[in-house]
C-alpha positions in Angstrom: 122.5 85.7 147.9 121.6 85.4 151.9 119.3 82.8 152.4 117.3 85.1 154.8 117.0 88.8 154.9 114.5 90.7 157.2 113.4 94.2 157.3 113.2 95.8 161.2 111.4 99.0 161.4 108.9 100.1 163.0 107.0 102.1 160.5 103.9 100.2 158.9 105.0 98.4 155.3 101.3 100.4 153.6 103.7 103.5 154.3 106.4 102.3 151.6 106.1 103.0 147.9 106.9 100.2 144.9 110.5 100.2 145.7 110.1 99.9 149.2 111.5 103.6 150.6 109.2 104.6 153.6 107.3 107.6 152.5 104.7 108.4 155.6 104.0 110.8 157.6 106.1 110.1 160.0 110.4 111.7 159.9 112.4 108.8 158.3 115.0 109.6 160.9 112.6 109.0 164.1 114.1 105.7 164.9 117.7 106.7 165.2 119.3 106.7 168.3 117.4 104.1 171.4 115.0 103.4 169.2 117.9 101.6 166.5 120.1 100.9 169.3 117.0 98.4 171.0 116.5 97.3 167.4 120.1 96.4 167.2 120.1 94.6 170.8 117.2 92.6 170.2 118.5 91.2 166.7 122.0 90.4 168.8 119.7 88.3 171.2 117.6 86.8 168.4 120.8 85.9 167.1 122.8 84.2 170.2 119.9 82.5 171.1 118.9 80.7 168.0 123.2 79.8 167.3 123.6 82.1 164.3 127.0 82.4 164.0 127.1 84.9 161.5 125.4 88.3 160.8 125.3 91.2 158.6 123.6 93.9 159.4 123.4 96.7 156.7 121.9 100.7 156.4 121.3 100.6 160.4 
C-alpha cells in the first residue's frame, strides 16, 4: 500500500457517486489534453521540489 495517494482533477468531489466515478454534468473527457498535461507538470514540480524520489502516476 502507498503511504499517500492523491486524487488531481478538477471536477468538484459532490459530482462523484459512492464509488468515487465522476458523474456531473460536465464530459469526463474535458480535461484531456493541456488541461492533464499542466496537471501532469505541476505534480513533476511538486515532486522535485519537495525530494520525492519516486512516483507513480496511474489512469492519467
Amino acid at each position: 500500500m502507498l503511504p499517500y495517494v492523491y486524487q488531481v482533477t478538477k471536477y468538484d468531489p459532490a459530482d462523484r457517486d459512492q464509488h468515487g466515478h465522476y458523474a456531473g454534468a460536465e464530459p469526463a473527457t474535458s480535461d484531456h489534453g493541456p488541461v492533464e498535461a499542466a496537471y501532469l507538470q505541476a505534480i513533476a514540480a511538486f515532486a522535485e521540489e519537495t525530494g520525492v524520489d519516486q512516483l507513480t502516476i496511474r489512469e492519467p
